[in-house]
C-alpha positions as CSV (number, residue, x, y, z in Angstrom):
1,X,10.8,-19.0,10.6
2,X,11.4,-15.6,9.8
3,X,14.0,-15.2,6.2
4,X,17.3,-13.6,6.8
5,X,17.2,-10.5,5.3
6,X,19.0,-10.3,2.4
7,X,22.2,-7.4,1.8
8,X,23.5,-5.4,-1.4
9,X,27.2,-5.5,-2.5
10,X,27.7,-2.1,-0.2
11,X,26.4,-3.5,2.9
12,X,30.1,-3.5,4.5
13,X,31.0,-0.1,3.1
14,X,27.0,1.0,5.0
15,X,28.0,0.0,7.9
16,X,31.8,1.1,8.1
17,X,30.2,4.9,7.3
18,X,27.9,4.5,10.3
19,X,24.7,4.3,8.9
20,X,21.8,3.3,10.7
21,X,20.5,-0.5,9.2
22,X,16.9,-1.2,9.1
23,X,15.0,-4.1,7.0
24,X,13.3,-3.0,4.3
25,X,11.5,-5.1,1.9
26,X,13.3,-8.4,2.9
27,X,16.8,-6.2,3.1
28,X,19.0,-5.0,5.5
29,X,19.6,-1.4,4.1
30,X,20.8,2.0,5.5
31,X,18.0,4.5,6.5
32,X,20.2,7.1,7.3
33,X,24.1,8.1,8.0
34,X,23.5,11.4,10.0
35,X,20.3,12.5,9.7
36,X,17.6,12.5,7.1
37,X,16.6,16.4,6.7
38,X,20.2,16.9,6.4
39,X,21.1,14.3,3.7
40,X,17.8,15.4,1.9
41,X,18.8,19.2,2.1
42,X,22.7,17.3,0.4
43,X,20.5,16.1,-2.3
44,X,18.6,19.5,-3.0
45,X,21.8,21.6,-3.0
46,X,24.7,19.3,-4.1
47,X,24.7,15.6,-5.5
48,X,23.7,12.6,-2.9
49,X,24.8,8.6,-3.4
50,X,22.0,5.7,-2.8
51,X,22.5,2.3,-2.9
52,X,19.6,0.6,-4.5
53,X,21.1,-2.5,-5.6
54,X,17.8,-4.2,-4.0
55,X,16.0,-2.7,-6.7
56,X,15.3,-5.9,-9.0
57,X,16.3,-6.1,-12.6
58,X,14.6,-8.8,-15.4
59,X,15.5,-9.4,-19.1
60,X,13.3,-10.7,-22.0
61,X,14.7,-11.1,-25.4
62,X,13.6,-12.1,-28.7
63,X,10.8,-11.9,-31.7
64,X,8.4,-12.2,-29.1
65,X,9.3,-9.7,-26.4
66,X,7.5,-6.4,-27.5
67,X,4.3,-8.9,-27.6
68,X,4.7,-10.2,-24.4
69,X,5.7,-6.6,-23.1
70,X,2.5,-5.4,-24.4
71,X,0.5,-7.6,-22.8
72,X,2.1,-7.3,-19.4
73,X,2.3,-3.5,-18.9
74,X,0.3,-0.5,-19.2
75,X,2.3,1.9,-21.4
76,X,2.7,1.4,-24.9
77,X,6.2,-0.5,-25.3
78,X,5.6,0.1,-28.7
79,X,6.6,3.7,-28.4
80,X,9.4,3.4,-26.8
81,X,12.9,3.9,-28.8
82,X,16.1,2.2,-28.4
83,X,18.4,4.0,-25.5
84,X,14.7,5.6,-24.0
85,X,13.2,4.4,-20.8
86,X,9.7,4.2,-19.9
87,X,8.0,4.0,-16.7
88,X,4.8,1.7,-16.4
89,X,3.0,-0.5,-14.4
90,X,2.0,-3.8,-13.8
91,X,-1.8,-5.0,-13.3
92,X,-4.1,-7.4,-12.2
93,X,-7.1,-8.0,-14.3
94,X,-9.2,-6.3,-11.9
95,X,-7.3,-3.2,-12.6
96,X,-5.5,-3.4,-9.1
97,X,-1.3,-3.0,-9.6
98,X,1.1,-5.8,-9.1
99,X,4.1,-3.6,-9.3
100,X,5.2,0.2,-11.1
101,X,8.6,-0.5,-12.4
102,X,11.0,1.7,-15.3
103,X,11.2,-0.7,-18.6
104,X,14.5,0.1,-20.8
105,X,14.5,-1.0,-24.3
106,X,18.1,-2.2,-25.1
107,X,18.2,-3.0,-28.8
108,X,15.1,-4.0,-31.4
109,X,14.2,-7.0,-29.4
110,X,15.8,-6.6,-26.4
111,X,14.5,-4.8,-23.2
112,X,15.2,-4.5,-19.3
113,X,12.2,-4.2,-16.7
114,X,13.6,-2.9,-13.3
115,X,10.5,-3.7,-10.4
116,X,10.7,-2.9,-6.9
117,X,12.6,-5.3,-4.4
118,X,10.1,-6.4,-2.3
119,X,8.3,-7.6,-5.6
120,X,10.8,-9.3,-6.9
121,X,9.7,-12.8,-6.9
122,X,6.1,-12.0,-7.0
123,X,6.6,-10.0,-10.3
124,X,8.8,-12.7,-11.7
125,X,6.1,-15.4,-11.0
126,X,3.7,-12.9,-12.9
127,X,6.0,-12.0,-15.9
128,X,7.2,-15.1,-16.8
129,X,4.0,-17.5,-16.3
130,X,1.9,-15.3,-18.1
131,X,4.2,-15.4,-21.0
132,X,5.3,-19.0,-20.4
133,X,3.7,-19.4,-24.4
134,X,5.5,-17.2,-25.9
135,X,8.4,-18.9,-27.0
136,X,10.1,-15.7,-28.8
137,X,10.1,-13.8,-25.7
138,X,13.3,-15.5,-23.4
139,X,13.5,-14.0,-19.6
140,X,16.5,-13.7,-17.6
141,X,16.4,-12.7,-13.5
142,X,19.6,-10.5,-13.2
143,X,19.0,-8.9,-10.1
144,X,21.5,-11.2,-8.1
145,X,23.9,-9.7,-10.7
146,X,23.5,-6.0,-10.9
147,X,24.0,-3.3,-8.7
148,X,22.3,-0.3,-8.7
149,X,23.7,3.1,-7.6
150,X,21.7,6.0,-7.7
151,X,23.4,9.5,-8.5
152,X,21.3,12.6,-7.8
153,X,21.5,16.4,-7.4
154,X,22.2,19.1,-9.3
155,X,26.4,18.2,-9.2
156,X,25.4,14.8,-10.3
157,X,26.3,15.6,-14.2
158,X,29.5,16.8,-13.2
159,X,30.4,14.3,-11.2
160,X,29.5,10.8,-13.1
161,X,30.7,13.4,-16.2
162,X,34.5,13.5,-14.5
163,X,34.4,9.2,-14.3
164,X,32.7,8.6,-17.7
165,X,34.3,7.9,-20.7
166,X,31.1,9.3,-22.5
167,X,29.5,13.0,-22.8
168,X,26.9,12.4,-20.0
169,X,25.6,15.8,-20.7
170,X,24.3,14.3,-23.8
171,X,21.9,11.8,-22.2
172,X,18.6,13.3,-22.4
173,X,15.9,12.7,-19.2
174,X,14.9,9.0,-19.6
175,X,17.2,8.2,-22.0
176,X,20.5,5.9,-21.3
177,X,23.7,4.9,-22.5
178,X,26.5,2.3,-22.2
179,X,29.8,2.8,-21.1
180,X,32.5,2.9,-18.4
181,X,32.3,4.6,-15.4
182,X,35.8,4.7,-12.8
183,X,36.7,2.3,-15.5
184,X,33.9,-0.6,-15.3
185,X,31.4,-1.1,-17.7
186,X,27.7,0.6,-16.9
187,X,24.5,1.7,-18.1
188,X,24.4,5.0,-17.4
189,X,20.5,6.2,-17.2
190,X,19.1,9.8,-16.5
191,X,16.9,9.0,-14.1
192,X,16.0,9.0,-10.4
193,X,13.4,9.0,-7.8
194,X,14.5,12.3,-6.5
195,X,12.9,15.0,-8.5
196,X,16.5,16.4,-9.0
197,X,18.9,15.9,-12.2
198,X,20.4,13.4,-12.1
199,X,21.3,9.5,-13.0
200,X,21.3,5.9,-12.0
201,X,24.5,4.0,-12.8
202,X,23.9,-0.3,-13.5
203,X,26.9,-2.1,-12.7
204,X,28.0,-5.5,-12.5
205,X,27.8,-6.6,-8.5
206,X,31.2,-7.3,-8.7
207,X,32.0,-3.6,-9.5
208,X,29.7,-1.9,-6.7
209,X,32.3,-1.2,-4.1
210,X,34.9,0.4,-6.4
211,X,32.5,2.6,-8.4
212,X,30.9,3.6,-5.1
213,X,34.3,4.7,-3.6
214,X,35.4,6.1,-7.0
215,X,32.0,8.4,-6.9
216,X,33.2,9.7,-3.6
217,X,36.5,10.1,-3.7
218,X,35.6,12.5,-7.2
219,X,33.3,14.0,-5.4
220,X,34.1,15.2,-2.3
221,X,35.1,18.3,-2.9
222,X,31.5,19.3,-4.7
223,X,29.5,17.8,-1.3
224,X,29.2,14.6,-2.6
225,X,28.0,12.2,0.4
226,X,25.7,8.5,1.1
227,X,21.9,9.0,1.7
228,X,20.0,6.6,3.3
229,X,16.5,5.1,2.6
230,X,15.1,8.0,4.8
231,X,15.7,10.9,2.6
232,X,15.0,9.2,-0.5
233,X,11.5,9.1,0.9
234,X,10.8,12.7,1.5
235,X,12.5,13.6,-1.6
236,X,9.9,11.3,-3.3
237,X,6.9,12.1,-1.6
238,X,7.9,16.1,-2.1
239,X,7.8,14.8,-5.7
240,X,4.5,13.0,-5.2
241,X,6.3,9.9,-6.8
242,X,4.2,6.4,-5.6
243,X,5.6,4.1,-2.9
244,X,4.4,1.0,-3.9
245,X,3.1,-0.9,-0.5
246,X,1.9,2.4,0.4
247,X,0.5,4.4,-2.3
248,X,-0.3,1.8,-5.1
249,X,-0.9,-1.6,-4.1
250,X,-2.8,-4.6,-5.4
251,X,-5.8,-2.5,-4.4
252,X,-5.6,0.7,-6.2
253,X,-6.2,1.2,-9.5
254,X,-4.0,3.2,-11.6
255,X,-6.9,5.9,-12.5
256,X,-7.3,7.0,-8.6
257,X,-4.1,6.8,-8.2
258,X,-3.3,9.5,-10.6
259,X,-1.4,7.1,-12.8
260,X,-3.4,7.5,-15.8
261,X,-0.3,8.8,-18.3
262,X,0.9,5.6,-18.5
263,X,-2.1,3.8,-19.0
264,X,-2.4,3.7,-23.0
265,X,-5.8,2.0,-24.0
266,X,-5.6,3.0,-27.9
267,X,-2.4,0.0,-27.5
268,X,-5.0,-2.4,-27.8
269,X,-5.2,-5.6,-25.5
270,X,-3.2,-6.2,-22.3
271,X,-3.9,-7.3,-18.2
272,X,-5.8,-5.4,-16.6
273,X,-7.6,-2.9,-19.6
274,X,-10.8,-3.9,-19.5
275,X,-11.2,-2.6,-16.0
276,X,-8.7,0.3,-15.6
277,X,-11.5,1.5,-19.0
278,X,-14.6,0.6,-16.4
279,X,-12.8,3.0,-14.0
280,X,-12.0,5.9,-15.9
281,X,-15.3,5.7,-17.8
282,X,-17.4,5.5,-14.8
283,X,-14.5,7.7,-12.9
284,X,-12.6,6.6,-10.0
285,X,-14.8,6.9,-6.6
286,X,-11.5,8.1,-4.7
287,X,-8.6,10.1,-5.8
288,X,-4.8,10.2,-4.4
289,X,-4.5,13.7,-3.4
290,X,-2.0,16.1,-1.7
291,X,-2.1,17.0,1.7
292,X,-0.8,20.4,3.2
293,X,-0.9,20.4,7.6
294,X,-1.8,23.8,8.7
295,X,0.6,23.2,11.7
296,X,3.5,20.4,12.2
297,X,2.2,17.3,12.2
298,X,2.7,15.0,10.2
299,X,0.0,12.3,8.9
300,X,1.3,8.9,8.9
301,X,0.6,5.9,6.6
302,X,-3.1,4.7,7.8
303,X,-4.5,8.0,9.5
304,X,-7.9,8.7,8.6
305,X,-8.4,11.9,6.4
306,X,-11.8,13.3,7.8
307,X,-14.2,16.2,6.5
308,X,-17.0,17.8,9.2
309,X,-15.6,15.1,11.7
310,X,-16.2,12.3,9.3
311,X,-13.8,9.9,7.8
312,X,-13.5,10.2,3.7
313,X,-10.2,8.7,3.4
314,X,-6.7,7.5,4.4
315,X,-3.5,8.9,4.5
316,X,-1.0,6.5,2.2
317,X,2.1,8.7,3.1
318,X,3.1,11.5,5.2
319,X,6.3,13.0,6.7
320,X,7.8,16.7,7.0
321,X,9.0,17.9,3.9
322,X,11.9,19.4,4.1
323,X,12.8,21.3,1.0
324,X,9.1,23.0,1.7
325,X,9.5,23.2,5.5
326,X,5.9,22.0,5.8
327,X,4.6,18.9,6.8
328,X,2.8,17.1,3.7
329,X,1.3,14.0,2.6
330,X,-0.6,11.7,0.0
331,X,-4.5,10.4,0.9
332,X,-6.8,8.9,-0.9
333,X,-10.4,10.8,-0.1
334,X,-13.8,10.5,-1.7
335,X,-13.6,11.8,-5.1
336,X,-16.2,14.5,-3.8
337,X,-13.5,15.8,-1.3
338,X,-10.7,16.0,-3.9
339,X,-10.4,19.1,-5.4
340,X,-7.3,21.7,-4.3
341,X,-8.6,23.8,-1.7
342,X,-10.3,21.6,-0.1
343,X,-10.6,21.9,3.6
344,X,-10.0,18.8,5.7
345,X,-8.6,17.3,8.9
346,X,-6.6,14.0,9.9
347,X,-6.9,12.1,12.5
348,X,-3.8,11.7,14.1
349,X,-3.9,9.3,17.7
350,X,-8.0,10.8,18.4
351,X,-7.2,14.7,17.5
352,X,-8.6,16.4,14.3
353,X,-5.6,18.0,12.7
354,X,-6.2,21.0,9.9
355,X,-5.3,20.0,6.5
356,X,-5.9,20.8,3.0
357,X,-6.0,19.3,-0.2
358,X,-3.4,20.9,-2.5
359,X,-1.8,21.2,-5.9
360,X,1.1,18.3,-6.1
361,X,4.5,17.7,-6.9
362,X,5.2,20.0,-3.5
363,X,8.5,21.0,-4.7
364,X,8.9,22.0,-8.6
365,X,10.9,19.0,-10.3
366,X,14.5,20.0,-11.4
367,X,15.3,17.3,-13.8
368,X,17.2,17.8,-17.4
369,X,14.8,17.2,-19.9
370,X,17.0,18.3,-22.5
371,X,20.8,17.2,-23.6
């Protein structure tokens, strides 16, 4: 028997707006409220609202957490100040990813992992029986607890700046801070999945509806509006930010994948090293590239990418783009085919479509890296 798909706080507020409700990784959340090149153009010009309260969020506490940390991710915890974020990954031992994920440190021994919500249980499983010995390191599953509200676009500082009772303009790009927001208590964190400036606001479930309304209300007059699950997918791929389930998977190693940054070997032991080193020593045998179509068709997830007529790789994700007005996508192809320039086709339902491999993010990021 099929599970019923779970819903965030927001769900009533979702479908009072109108929006269009689809499942998506076990939840029932809005793809779109008008359509999604318009609420992706919103996001690009003026400042766009997402719920992504299905986003999961797990704790770990104590003289052991940085160990166990460590030894579960990719990036070097180590590095990472109080008030900073870091983004990293989770791996098998054969190098293949369990889950990419943003990991906050909150105090000395105190950090936050937040991991994608279809992975929720799977990366809790992982997490907490391959530390089960470390009895320093305590875990807590918050997600039922926490919402998640996404801010982004270039009038997001002004806006979550007009409900905060801190300077917001003083959070640097990956950095976060405590304090109220519309009057409830939040973590207030500069960062997104948009490509735009922007932050992501952690409140209590219980506080959702209000703060969502609140953001809103405060901004209406600067374009503020609810985007669905649709445009936060263009605006990622534009990016050339990883979808895990299609990009990165249990399959892919973090080396083809492009993900090598936040693979730190110096660090020392942790899942998964051993062979992410095999790979980038040998080199990967495939690359994730960047697709441009020479006419408008789009490559979908699972269309072969072909060179002289003969498959050399798969497209992971594809749509129209609109900021660039082209229609772009992410393949892996044989690390021979890889380079920018590269002239190649996709198959899309038995026709050959012109492509080419090109330069990526497609749009130029417009974050704040500096307070």
């Amino acid at each position: 028997m099929d599970m019923p798909l779970k819903r965030t706080p927001l769900y009533g507020i979702h479908v009072k707006a109108g929006a269009r409700m689809v499942p998506f990784g076990g939840w029932e959340m809005p793809v779109q409220y008008t359509s999604i090149v318009e609420e992706h153009r919103a996001v690009r010009a003026a400042v766009g609202l997402f719920d992504v309260s299905h986003m999961g969020e797990f704790e770990v506490e104590g003289p052991e957490a940085l160990a166990a940390l460590q030894h579960l991710t990719t990036n070097d915890v180590g590095a990472l100040e109080a008030g900073q974020v870091q983004y990293s990954l989770l791996c098998y031992p054969d190098g293949g990813i369990v889950d990419d994920l943003t990991l906050y440190r909150l105090g000395p021994e105190r950090f936050m992992m937040t991991v994608n919500a279809a992975n929720i249980d799977k990366d809790w499983a992982w997490v907490t029986e391959r530390s089960a010995t470390r009895r320093g390191a305590r875990w807590r599953n918050v997600s039922a607890q926490t919402a998640l509200i996404a801010v982004q676009g270039p009038r997001a500082e002004a806006l979550v700046g007009r409900l905060a009772d801190r300077d917001v303009a003083a959070i640097g790009y990956y950095r976060f801070a405590a304090g109220a927001v519309a009057g409830g208590q939040a973590l207030i964190s500069r960062t997104g999945y948009t490509g735009e400036d922007g932050f992501e606001l952690y409140v209590g479930a219980a506080d959702a509806m209000r703060l969502w309304q609140a953001l809103l209300d405060a901004g209406a007059g600067a374009g503020a509006r609810p985007i669905g699950l649709g445009a936060r997918d263009t605006l990622r791929l534009e990016m050339r930010y990883a979808l895990y389930g299609n990009d990165i998977d249990q399959t892919t190693n973090p080396i083809e994948a492009g993900l090598g940054w936040v693979v730190k070997l110096a660090k020392g032991e942790f899942i998964g090293r051993e062979a992410i080193e095999r790979v980038k020593s040998e080199g990967p045998r495939r690359r994730l590239v960047g697709l441009e179509m020479a006419d408008r068709a789009v490559a979908r997830h699972g269309y072969p990418v072909l060179k002289d007529g003969q498959a050399i790789g798969i497209v992971t994700s594809g749509s129209y783009g609109p900021s660039v007005d082209k229609s772009i996508a992410l393949a892996y192809v044989d690390t021979a085919h890889a380079a920018v320039g590269t002239e190649l086709g996709v198959d899309i339902r038995g026709q050959a479509r012109p492509a080419r491999a090109v330069k990526t993010p497609f749009h130029p990021p417009r974050v704040k890296k500096a307070p």
